[in-house]
C-alpha positions as CSV (number, residue, x, y, z in Angstrom):
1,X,0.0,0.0,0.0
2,X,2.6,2.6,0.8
3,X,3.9,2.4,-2.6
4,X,0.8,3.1,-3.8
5,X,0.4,6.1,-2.0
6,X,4.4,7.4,-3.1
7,X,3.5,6.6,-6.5
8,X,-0.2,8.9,-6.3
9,X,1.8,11.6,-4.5
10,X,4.5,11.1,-7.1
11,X,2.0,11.9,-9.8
12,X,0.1,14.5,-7.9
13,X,3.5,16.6,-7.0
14,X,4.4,15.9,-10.9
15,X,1.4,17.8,-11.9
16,X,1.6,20.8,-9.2
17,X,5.5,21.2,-9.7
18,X,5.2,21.4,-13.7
19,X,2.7,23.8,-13.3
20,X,4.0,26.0,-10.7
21,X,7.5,26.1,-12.7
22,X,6.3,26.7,-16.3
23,X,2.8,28.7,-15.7
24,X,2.8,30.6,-12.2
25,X,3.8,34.4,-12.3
26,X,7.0,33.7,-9.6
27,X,8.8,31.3,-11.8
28,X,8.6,33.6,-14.6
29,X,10.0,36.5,-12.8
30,X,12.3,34.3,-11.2
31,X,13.3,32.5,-14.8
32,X,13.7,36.3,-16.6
33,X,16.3,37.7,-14.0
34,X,18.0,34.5,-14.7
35,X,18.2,34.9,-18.4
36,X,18.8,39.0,-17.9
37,X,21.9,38.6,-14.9
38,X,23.6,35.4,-16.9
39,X,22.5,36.5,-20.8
40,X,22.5,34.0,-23.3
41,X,24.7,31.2,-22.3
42,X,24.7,28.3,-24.0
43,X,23.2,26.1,-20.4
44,X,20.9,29.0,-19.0
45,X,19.2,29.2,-22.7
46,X,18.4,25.5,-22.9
47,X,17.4,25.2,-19.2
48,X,15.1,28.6,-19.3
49,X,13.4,26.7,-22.6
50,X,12.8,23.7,-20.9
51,X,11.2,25.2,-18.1
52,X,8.9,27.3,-20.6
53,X,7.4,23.1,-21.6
54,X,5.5,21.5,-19.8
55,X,6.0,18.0,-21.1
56,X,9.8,18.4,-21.1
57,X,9.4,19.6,-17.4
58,X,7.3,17.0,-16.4
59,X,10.0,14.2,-17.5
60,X,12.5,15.4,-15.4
61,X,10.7,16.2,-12.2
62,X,9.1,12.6,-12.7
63,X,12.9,11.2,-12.9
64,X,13.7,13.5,-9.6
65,X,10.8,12.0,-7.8
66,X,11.3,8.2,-9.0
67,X,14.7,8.4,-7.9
68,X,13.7,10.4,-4.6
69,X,10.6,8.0,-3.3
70,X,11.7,4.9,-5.2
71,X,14.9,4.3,-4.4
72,X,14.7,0.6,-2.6
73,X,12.8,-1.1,-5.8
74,X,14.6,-3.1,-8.4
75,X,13.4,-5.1,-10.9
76,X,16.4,-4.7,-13.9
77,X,18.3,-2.2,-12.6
78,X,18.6,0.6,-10.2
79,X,19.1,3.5,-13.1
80,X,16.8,0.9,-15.7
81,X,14.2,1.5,-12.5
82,X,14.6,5.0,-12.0
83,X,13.9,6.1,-15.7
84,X,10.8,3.4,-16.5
85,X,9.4,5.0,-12.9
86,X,10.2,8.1,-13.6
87,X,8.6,8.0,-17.4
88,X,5.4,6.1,-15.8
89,X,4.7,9.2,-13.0
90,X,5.7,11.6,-16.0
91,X,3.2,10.3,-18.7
92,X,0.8,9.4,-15.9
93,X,1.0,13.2,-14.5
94,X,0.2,14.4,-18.8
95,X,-3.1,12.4,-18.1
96,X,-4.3,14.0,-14.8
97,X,-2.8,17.5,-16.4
98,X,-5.8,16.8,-19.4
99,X,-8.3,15.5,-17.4
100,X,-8.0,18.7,-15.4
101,X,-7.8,21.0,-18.4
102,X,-10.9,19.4,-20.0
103,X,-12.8,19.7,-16.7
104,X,-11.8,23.5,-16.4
105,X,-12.8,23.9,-19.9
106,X,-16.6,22.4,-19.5
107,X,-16.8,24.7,-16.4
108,X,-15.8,27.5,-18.1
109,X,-18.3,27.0,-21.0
C-alpha cells in the first residue's frame, strides 16, 4: 500500500511542480532575471526553454521524484528503474494534467 500512496503523491506533486514552474507568475520572474543577470549562455538558454514546456518539465521532475521515493525497488536495474518509474509518473502526471484541463474547460463553457 505505501507504494501506492508514493506513486499517487508522485503523480500529484508531478502535476503541481510542472505547473508552478512553467505557468505561475514567480517562476517567470524568477526564470527572466536569470536569463537577464547570466544572458544567453549556451546552459541557462536550454534550461530557461525547458522550463517554458511543460511536457519536457514534467519528465525530469518525474525522474527526480522516481529516484527520490523509489529508491529501494529493483526489478532490472537501479538506473533501468529509475527512468521506466520516472517515465510512468511523468506520462501518468500528462493524463491528470488533461483530465483537469478538460474539466476547467466544460466549467468555463
Amino acid at each position: 500500500m505505501e507504494i501506492l500512496t508514493l506513486f499517487l503523491a508522485s503523480i500529484l506533486l508531478t502535476e503541481a511542480l510542472t505547473e508552478l514552474i512553467v505557468k505561475s507568475e514567480i517562476a517567470l520572474i524568477i526564470k527572466s532575471s536569470i536569463h537577464r543577470f547570466v544572458g544567453e549562455k549556451r546552459f541557462v538558454s536550454w534550461f530557461i526553454e525547458l522550463t517554458e514546456c511543460g511536457y519536457c518539465t514534467s519528465v525530469w521532475i518525474g525522474l527526480f521524484f522516481a529516484i527520490l521515493f523509489f529508491r529501494d525497488i529493483r526489478f532490472v536495474s537501479v538506473y533501468v528503474d529509475w527512468v521506466f518509474i520516472g517515465l510512468v509518473i511523468h506520462r501518468t502526471s500528462n493524463y491528470l494534467h488533461h483530465i483537469v484541463d478538460r474539466i476547467a474547460y466544460y466549467i468555463k463553457k
